[in-house]
C-alpha positions in Angstrom: 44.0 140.7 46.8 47.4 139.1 47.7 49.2 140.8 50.4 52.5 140.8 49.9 54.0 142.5 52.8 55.5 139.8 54.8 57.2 138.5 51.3 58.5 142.0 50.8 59.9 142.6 54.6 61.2 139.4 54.3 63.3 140.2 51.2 64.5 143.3 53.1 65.5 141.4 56.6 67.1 138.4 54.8 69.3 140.5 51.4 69.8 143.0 53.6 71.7 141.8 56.5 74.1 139.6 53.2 73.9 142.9 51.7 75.8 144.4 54.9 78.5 141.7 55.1 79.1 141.4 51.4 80.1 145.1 51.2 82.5 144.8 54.1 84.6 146.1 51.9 83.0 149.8 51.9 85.0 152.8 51.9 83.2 154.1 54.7 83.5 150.5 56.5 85.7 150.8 59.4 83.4 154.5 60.0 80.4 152.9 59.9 78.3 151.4 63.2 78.3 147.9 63.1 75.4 147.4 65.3 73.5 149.7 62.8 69.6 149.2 63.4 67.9 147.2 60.3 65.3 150.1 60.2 68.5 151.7 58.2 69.3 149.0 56.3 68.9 151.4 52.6 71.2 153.8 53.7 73.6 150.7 55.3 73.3 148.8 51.7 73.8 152.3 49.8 77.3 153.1 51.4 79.8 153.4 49.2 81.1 149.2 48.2 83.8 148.4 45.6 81.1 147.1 43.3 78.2 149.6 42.3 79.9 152.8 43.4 82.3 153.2 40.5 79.5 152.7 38.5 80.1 149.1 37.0 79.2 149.9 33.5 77.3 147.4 30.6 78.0 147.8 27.1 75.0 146.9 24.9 75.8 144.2 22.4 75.1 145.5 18.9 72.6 143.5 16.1 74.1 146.0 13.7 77.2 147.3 12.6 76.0 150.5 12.2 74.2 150.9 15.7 75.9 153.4 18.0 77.6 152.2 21.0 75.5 152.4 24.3 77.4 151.9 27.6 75.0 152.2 31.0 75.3 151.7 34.5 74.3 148.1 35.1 70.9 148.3 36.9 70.1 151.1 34.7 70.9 149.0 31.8 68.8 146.0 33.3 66.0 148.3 34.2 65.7 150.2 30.7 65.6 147.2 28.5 63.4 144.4 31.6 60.3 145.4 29.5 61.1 143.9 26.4 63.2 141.1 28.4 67.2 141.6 28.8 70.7 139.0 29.1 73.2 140.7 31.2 76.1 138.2 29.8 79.9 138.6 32.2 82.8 136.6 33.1 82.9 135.0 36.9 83.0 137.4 39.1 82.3 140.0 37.4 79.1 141.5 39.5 76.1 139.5 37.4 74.5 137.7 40.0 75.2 140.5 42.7 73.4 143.2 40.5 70.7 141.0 40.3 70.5 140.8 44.2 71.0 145.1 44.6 67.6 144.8 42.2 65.7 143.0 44.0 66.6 145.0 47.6 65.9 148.0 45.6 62.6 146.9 44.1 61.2 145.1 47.3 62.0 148.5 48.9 59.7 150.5 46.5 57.0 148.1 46.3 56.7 148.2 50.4 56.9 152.4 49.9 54.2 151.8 47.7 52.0 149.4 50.5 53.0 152.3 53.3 51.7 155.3 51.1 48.9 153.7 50.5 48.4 152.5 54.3 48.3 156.6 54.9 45.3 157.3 52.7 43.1 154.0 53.1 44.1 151.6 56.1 41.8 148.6 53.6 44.4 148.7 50.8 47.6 148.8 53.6 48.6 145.5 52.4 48.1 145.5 48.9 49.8 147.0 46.2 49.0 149.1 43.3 49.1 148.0 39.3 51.5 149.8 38.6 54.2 148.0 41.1 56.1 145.3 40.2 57.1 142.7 42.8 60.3 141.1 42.2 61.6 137.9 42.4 64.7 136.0 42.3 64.9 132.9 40.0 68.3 130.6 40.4 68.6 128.4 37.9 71.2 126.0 39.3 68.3 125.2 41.7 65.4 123.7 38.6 64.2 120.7 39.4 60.7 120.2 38.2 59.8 123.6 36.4 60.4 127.5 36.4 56.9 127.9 38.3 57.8 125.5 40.9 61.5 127.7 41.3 59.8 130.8 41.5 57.0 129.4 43.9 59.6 128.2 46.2 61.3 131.5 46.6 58.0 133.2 47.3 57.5 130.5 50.2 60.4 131.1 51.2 59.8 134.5 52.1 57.0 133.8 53.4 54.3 133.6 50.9 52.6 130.9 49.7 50.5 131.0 46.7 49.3 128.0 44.3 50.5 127.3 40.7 47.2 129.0 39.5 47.1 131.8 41.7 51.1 133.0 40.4 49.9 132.0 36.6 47.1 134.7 37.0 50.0 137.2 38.9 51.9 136.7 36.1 49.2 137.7 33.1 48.2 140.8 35.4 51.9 141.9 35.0 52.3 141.9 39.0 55.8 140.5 38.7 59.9 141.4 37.6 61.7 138.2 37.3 65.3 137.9 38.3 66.9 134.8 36.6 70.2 134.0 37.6 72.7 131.7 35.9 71.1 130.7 32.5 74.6 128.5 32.0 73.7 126.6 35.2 70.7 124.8 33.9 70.9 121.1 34.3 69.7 120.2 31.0 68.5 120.9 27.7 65.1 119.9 28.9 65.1 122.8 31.3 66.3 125.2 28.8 63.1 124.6 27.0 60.8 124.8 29.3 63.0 128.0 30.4 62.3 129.3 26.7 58.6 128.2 26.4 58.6 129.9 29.7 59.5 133.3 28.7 57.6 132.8 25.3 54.4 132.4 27.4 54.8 135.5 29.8 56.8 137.3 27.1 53.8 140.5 26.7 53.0 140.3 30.2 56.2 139.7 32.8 59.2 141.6 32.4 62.5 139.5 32.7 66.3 140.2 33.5 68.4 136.6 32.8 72.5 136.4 33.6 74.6 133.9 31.9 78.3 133.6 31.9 78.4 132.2 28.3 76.4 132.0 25.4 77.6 129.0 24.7 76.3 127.4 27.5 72.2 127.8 27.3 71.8 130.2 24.5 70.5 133.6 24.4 66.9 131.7 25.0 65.7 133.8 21.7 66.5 137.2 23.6 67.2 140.4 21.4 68.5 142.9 23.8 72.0 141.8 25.5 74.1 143.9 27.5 78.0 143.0 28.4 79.1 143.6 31.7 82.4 145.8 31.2 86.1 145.0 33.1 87.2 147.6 35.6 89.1 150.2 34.2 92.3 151.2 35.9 91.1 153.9 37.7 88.0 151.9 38.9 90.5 149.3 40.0 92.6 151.9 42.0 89.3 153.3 43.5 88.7 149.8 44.9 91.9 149.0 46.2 91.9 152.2 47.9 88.4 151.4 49.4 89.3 148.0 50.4 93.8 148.8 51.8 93.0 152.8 52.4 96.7 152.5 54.3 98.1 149.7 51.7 96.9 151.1 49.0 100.2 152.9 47.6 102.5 149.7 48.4 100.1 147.7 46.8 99.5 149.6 43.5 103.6 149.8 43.5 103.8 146.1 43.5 101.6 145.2 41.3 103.1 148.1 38.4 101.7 146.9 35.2 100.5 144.0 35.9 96.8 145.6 37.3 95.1 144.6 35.0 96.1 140.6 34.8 94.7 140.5 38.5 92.1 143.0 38.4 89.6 142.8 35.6 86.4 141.8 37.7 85.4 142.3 41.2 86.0 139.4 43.0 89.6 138.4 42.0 90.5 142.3 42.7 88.5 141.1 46.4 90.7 137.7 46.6 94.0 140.1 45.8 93.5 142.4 48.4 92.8 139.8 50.8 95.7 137.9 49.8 97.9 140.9 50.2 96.6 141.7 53.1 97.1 138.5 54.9 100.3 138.0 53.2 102.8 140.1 55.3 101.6 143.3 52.3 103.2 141.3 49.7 101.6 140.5 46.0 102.1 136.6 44.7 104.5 136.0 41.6 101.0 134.9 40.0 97.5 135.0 39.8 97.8 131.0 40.5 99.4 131.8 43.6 96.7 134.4 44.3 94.0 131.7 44.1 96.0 128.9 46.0 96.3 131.6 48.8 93.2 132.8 49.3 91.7 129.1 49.0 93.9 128.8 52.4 93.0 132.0 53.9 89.0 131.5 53.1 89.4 128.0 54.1 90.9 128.6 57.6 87.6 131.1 58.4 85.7 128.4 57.7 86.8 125.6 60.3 87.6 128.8 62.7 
């Protein structure tokens, strides 16, 4: 039996600590401890953050007209259809690849519940875990080189497991895995959009698969029936997030911008880049969302060489 603890902690130490510095932007962030222990790290990572707690929504794309519409929260979207194999499709910035990452801290976190309940009732199966668990990993596409089994055997080494072609073929016909592919669009080449297809085709009964792309143009839909949209911010979601991110700014801001909310604020990030601009720019808003980019280019630019 493969023991997949250290692989699993190793996911929690490493997403978890980006986890807590990507949602600096929490509601509760200038309340909560920043020398929190990483024994909390769920409750840390489940704080309120501008992107999952006003409930970033999916839309599933329709094959018929006369299909209903059927909106979801995004990881319950990814989760109900990973079975049959799911492309969550969104603009930059819109939450794609960071979804993906909030799955696999949530899923690592379950599977190591899994390996502690069953440390309490038999101290021989502590490190294993049961049939029933999936173990999930993170494929990023902009990284193929060689193959999709070579990608997803270096993110299990990693994280500290090592385990030979052979051994994750066999994994992957027991259905041990979830696999997280990120970027679809970010292939290098059509060669490597075959063997992502063949891929899939070969583990399709077995493996259950979530894949992001920012276009369908770009890649395909890799033969994929069930597609889910990611959905803009609505206003109110947009106020929500200014008001987590400028709690004391948030009025002047919202003033300032008027109508013009929802040119800058459609997705996450460039909603993140304006509040950052406006914060560091004496609490005033740019003519343009040009401006807003050139701006925060300067601001993220100057934390770097500081």
């Amino acid at each position: 039996m493969v023991n997949f603890n250290p692989y699993l902690k190793s996911i929690r130490e490493t997403y978890a600590q980006w986890w807590d510095c990507y949602t600096i932007t929490d509601v509760v962030g200038k309340k909560r401890d920043e020398k929190k222990s990483r024994d909390n790290w769920r409750s840390a990572m489940l704080s309120p953050s501008p992107f999952f707690d006003f409930n970033l929504t999916v839309e599933k794309v329709k094959q018929k007209k006369e299909e209903e519409t059927e909106r979801l929260t995004v990881l319950a979207g990814l989760l109900k259809y990973a079975n049959d194999h799911v492309l969550l499709i969104g603009r930059p910035g819109s939450g794609k690849s960071t979804a993906l990452l909030r799955l696999l801290l949530e899923l690592a976190e379950e599977a190591q519940s899994v390996i502690a309940r069953g440390a309490k009732q038999n101290d021989a199966i502590s490190s294993t875990i049961g049939t029933n668990s999936k173990i999930p990993i993170l494929v990023e596409l902009r990284f193929y080189k060689t193959s999709i089994i070579e990608l997803i055997r270096d993110f299990l080494k990693r994280h500290q497991l090592w385990l030979e072609i052979a051994e994750i073929e066999k994994l992957l016909f027991e259905r041990r895995f979830l696999l997280l592919f990120d970027g679809v669009n970010e292939l290098p080449s059509e060669a490597a959009r075959q063997d992502l297809r063949k891929f899939r085709q070969d583990y399709q009964q077995t493996t259950p698969m979530i894949f992001t792309t920012r276009d369908l143009g770009v890649g395909g839909d890799l033969g994929i029936e069930k597609k889910l949209q990611m959905q803009p911010l609505t206003e109110n979601q947009m106020r929500e997030f200014v008001c987590g991110y400028l709690p004391e700014q948030e009025e002047e801001l919202v003033k300032q911008l008027s109508g013009r909310l929802r040119e800058f604020g459609e997705t996450p990030l460039l909603l993140l880049m304006l509040c950052s601009v406006f914060k560091a720019n004496q609490n005033k808003v740019p003519s343009n969302l040009g401006s807003v980019f050139r701006r925060f280019t300067e601001i993220y630019d100057n934390k770097l060489k500081q």
